[in-house]
Steps between C-alpha positions, in 0.01 A plus 500: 500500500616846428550716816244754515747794488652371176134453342429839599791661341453279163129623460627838543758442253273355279203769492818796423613267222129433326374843497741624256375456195758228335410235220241293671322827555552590141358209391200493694426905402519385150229199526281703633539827273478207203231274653329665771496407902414090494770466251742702734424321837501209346830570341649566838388188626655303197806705559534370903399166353777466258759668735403197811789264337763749499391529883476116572854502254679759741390307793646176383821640376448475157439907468868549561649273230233654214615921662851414432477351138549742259329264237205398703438834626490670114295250388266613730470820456517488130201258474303759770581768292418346168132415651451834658526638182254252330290619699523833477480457103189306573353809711564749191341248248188470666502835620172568265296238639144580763637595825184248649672248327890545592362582870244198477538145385664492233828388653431216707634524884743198446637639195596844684626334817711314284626765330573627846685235642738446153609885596567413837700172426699667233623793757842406652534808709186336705845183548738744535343722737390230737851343481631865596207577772320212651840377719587785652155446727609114552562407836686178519457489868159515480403197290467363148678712262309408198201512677543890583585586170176328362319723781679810392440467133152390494441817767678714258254344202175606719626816560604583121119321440319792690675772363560398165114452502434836602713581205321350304137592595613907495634452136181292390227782708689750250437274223186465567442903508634561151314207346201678417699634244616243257787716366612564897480099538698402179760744582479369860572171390821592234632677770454189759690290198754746512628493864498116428719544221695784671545268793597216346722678252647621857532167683716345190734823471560525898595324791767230289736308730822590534 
């Protein structure tokens, strides 16, 4: 079990690091300029999905090995880039069609958590950074090492779930404002396509090993 003062500090840690706006963030703005709120939320949920076996990988030692190959690592983040932009390009081709039916069912709820998850698989900063952060709250005194670090990162994942959600909700509300204008909603959702291309455009130019 992690001692209490150690959880404390990590959750405090963790809210400073998830409300700045970083990729995650990016990503979930985007869904929900493109898409609307349910495919936001339920982006952000696919995203913590797909980001639980990087946690479960950290815990079990297999995080390390994967944060210090240069291979593995920019195969990652080339494939999460790649897809970030598909989707983006996806956004700005459909950016004509209803609004009722981009915000509505015609994506089904599988097919966007899955879309969500793929992002968050594909990011190896999530590896790296819980390689980098999750130890340093690791009492070995106190317990099961691998055990804390599963507590840790699946803490950090609920945390990064709430706000990430609120993200998401705020972007989709505005969404929601400008649809009743379908020139405001297509340019809404080019403009959510292009922070998904921007940031995955970013993700593959930045943050190489050295």
């Amino acid at each position: 079990m992690v001692p209490w003062e150690s959880l404390l500090a990590f959750v405090l840690a963790s809210v400073v690091i998830i409300v700045v706006p970083g990729p995650s963030v990016l990503f979930v703005i985007g869904r929900s300029i493109a898409l609307g709120r349910r495919a936001g939320v339920l982006s952000v949920v696919g995203n913590a999905l797909g980001t639980v076996p990087a946690v479960i990988a950290v815990a079990f030692g297999v995080g390390a090995i994967v944060a210090s190959s240069v291979v593995a690592f920019t195969a990652l983040k080339i494939a999460g880039a790649v897809y970030l932009v598909w989707l983006g390009i996806q956004a700005i081709r459909h950016r004509h069609a209803s609004p009722l039916g981009a915000v509505g069912g015609s994506r089904s709820s599988w097919t966007l958590l899955r879309q969500g998850m793929v992002v968050g698989m594909t990011n190896p900063k999530t590896i790296a950074f819980f390689v980098a952060v999750l130890p340093q709250f690791v009492s070995p005194a106190a317990g099961a090492v691998w055990a804390q670090l599963l507590l840790l990162g699946l803490t950090f994942q609920v945390l990064a779930l709430l706000c990430d959600s609120a993200w998401a909700l705020a972007a989709g509300t505005a969404r929601a404002w400008f649809a009743r204008s379908p020139t405001r909603v297509s340019t809404l959702s080019a403009t959510g396509g292009v922070m998904m291309i921007g940031l995955g455009g970013t993700l593959a130019l930045t943050g190489a090993k050295t």
